[in-house]
C-alpha positions in Angstrom: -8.2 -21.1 -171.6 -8.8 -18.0 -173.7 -11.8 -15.7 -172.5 -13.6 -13.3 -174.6 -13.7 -12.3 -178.3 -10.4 -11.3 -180.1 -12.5 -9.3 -182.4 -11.8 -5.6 -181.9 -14.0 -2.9 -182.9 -11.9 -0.4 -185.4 -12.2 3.3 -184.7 -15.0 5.3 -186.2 -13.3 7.0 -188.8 -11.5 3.6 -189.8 -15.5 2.0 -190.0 -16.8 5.0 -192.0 -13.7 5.1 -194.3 -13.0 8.1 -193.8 -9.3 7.4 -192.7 -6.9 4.8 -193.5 -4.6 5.0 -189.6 -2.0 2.7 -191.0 -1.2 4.9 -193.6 -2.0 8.3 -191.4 1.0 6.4 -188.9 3.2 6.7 -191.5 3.2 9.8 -192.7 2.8 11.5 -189.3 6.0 9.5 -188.4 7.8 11.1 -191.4 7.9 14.4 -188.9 7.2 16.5 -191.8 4.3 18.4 -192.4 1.5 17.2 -194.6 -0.4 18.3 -197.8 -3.6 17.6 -197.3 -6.0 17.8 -199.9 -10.0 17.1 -200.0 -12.2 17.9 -202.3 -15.8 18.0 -203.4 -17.3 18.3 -207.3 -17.9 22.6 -206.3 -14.5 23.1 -204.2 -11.0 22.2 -203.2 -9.5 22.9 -200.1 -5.6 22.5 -199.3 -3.8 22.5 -196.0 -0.3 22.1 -194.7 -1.1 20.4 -190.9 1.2 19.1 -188.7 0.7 16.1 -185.6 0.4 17.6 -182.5 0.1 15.3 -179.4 -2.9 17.3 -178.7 -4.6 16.8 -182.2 -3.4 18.2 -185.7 -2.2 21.6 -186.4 -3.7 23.6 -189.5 0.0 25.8 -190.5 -1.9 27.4 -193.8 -5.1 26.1 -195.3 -6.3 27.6 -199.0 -9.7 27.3 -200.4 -10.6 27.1 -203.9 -13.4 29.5 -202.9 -10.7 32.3 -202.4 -10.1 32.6 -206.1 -13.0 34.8 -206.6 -10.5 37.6 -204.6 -8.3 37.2 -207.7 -11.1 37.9 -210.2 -11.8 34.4 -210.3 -15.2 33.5 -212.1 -15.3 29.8 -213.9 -16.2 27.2 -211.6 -14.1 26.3 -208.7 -14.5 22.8 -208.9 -12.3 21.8 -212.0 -8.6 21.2 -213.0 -7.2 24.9 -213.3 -9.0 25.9 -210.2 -7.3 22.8 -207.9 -4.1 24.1 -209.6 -4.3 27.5 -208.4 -5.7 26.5 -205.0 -2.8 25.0 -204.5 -0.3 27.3 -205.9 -2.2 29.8 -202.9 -1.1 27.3 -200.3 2.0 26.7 -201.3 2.6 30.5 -201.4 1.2 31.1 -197.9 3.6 28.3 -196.7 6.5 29.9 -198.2 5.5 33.5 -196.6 5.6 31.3 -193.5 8.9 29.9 -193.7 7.8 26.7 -194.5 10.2 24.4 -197.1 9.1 20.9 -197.5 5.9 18.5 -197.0 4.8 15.1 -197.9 1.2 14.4 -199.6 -1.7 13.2 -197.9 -4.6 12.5 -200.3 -6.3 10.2 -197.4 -8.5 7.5 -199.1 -8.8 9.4 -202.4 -7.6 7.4 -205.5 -4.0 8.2 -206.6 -5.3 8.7 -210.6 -3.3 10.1 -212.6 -3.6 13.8 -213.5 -6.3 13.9 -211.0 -7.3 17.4 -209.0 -5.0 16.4 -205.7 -1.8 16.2 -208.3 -3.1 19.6 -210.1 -3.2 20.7 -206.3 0.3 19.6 -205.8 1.6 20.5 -208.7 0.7 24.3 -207.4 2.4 23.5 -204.2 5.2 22.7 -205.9 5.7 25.6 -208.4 5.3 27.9 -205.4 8.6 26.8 -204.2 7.6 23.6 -201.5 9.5 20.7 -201.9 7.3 17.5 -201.8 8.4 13.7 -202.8 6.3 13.0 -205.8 6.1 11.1 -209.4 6.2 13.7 -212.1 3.6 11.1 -214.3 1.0 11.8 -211.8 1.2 15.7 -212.2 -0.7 17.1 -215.0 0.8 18.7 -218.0 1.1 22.6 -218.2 -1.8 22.6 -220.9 -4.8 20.7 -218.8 -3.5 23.2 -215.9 -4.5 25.8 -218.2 -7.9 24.2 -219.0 -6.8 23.9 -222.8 -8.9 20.7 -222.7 -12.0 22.1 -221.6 -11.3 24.9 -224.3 -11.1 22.4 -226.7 -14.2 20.6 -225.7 -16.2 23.7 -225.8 -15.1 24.7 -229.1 -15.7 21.1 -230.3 -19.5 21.4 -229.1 -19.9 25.3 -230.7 -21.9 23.8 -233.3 -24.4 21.9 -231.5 -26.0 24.9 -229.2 -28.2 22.5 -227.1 -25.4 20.5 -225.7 -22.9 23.3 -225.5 -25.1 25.4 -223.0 -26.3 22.3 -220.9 -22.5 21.4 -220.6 -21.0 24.5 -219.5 -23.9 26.6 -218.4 -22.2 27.4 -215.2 -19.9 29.6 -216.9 -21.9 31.4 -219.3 -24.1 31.9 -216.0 -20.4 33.7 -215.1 -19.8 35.5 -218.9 -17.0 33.2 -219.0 -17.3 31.7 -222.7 -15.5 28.1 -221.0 -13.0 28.8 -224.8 -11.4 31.5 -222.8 -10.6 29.6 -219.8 -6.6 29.3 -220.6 -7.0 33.1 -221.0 -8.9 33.6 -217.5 -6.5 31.4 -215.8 -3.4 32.9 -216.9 -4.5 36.6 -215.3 -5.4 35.3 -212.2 -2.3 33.2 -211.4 -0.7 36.6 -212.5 -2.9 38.3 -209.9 -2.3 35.7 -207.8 1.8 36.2 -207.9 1.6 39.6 -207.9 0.0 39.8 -204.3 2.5 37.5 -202.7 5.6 39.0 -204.7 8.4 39.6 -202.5 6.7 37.5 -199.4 3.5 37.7 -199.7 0.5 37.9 -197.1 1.0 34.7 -194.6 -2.7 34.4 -193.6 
């Protein structure tokens, strides 16, 4: 005779979908260290973490708030910005011996050319090697931001819309049609601090 409910309670995290375990099993049985990459509509944030019986272990971690250190001034929320977050992380993991990883985007939607896949595809230009589908990754021009230059030029004419759309980079004296321009000398800046190893913090 069976006694009590087979109904089991899932864990928190699980119940406030904040974490999928089956797939979080997986990867930490993979042994590798993970990319993990959250983000909100102001910021990105990228780590390399590793399982540790005693809870997970942050190797690196790069925040897209760290771009203002490399003369950083559009908004830090958007394509180019993931891209170089990323491209920071994947730097710092070098400087730190690290080699490979696999992806972790949690319960985020795999879309393609999304901010985690700009994110990665920083990772990866730094040198880390990490499984992936080249469609996902974004091409080199909306890493750039050539698509919100394009936007912005396409909405010089109408005034109104043009300043209620990108107002937080005029706020910044970044016209959003030099954004390609921008984003090129800070992943220069960007290289040239981590040239020939690079800080590991």
């Amino acid at each position: 005779m069976a006694r009590g409910s087979r109904y089991c309670v899932q864990f928190r995290r699980r119940r406030e979908g904040k974490t999928d375990y089956e797939a979080r099993k997986a990867l930490v049985l993979s042994g590798k260290p993970r990319l993990v990459v959250r983000g909100t509509l102001k910021n990105v944030v990228a780590q390399i973490i590793v399982a540790k019986p005693y809870g997970d272990e942050v190797l690196v971690s790069a925040y897209s708030g760290e771009l203002k250190n490399y003369g950083w001034q559009a908004p830090r929320g958007n394509l180019p910005a993931a891209y170089l977050t990323g491209l920071i992380c994947g730097l710092k993991a070098k400087a730190k011996g690290l080699k490979e990883a696999i992806l972790d985007i949690g319960l985020n939607s795999p879309s393609k050319f999304a901010r985690v896949f700009a994110v990665l595809k920083g990772v990866l230009d730094a040198g880390i090697q990490i499984p992936h589908s080249e469609e996902k990754l974004p091409d080199e021009k909306r890493i750039k931001g050539e698509h919100i230059a394009q936007y912005a030029e396409s909405l010089v004419s109408n005034p109104e819309e043009y300043q209620s759309k990108f107002s937080k980079y005029l706020q910044q004296k970044i016209p959003p049609e030099n954004l390609p321009k921008h984003f090129a000398k800070v992943k220069t800046e960007i290289l040239g601090e981590f040239k020939g190893g690079g800080k590991k913090t």
